[in-house]
C-alpha positions, 0 to 999 in steps of 0.5 A: 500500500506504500507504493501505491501511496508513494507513487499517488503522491508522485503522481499528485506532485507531477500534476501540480508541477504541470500546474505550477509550469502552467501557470507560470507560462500564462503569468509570463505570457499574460500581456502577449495574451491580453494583446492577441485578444486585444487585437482580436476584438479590434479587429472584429469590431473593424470587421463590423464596421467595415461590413456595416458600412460596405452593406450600407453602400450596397443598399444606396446603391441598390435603392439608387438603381431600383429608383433609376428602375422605376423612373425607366419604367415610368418613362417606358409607360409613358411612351408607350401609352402615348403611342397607343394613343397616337396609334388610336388616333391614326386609326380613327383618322384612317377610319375618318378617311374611309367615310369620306371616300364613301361619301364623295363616291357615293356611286362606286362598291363599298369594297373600293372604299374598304379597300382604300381604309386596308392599304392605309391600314397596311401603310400605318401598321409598317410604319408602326412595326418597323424599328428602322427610323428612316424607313419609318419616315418613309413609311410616314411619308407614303402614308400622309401622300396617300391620305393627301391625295385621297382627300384632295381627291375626294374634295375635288370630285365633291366639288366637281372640279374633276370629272374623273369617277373614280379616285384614280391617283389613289387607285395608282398608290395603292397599284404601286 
C-alpha cells in the first residue's frame, strides 16, 4: 500500500508541477495574451464596421438603381401609352378617311372604299412595326401622300372640279 501511496503522491506532485509550469507560462505570457485578444476584438469590431458600412453602400446603391428602375419604367409607360394613343388616333383618322371616300363616291362598291381604309391600314401598321427610323419616315411619308391625295381627291370630285369617277391617283398608290 506504500507504493501505491508513494507513487499517488508522485503522481499528485507531477500534476501540480504541470500546474505550477502552467501557470507560470500564462503569468509570463499574460500581456502577449491580453494583446492577441486585444487585437482580436479590434479587429472584429473593424470587421463590423467595415461590413456595416460596405452593406450600407450596397443598399444606396441598390435603392439608387431600383429608383433609376422605376423612373425607366415610368418613362417606358409613358411612351408607350402615348403611342397607343397616337396609334388610336391614326386609326380613327384612317377610319375618318374611309367615310369620306364613301361619301364623295357615293356611286362606286363599298369594297373600293374598304379597300382604300386596308392599304392605309397596311401603310400605318409598317410604319408602326418597323424599328428602322428612316424607313419609318418613309413609311410616314407614303402614308400622309396617300391620305393627301385621297382627300384632295375626294374634295375635288365633291366639288366637281374633276370629272374623273373614280379616285384614280389613289387607285395608282395603292397599284404601286
Amino acid at each position: 500500500m506504500a507504493l501505491l501511496e508513494r507513487a499517488l503522491l508522485a503522481l499528485q506532485s507531477l500534476f501540480h508541477a504541470a500546474q505550477t509550469e502552467d501557470l507560470k507560462w500564462k503569468q509570463q505570457h499574460q500581456a502577449e495574451q491580453l494583446a492577441l485578444k486585444h487585437a482580436q476584438i479590434l479587429a472584429e469590431k473593424q470587421l463590423e464596421i467595415e461590413l456595416q458600412k460596405k452593406t450600407a453602400q450596397l443598399a444606396h446603391e441598390m435603392a439608387l438603381l431600383a429608383t433609376e428602375y422605376d423612373a425607366q419604367l415610368l418613362i417606358l409607360k409613358t411612351k408607350y401609352q402615348q403611342e397607343v394613343k397616337d396609334y388610336k388616333q391614326y386609326l380613327q383618322s384612317l377610319e375618318q378617311l374611309k367615310v369620306s371616300i364613301q361619301k364623295s363616291y357615293r356611286h362606286l362598291p363599298e369594297a373600293v372604299a374598304f379597300t382604300i381604309h386596308h392599304h392605309a391600314k397596311q401603310l400605318l401598321n409598317q410604319m408602326w412595326e418597323t424599328d428602322d427610323f428612316q424607313a419609318k419616315l418613309g413609311l410616314e411619308m407614303q402614308l400622309l401622300q396617300f391620305m393627301t391625295t385621297v382627300h384632295e381627291e375626294s374634295r375635288l370630285y365633291l366639288a366637281g372640279e374633276t370629272k374623273n369617277t373614280l379616285p384614280e391617283k389613289t387607285l395608282a398608290l395603292i397599284h404601286h
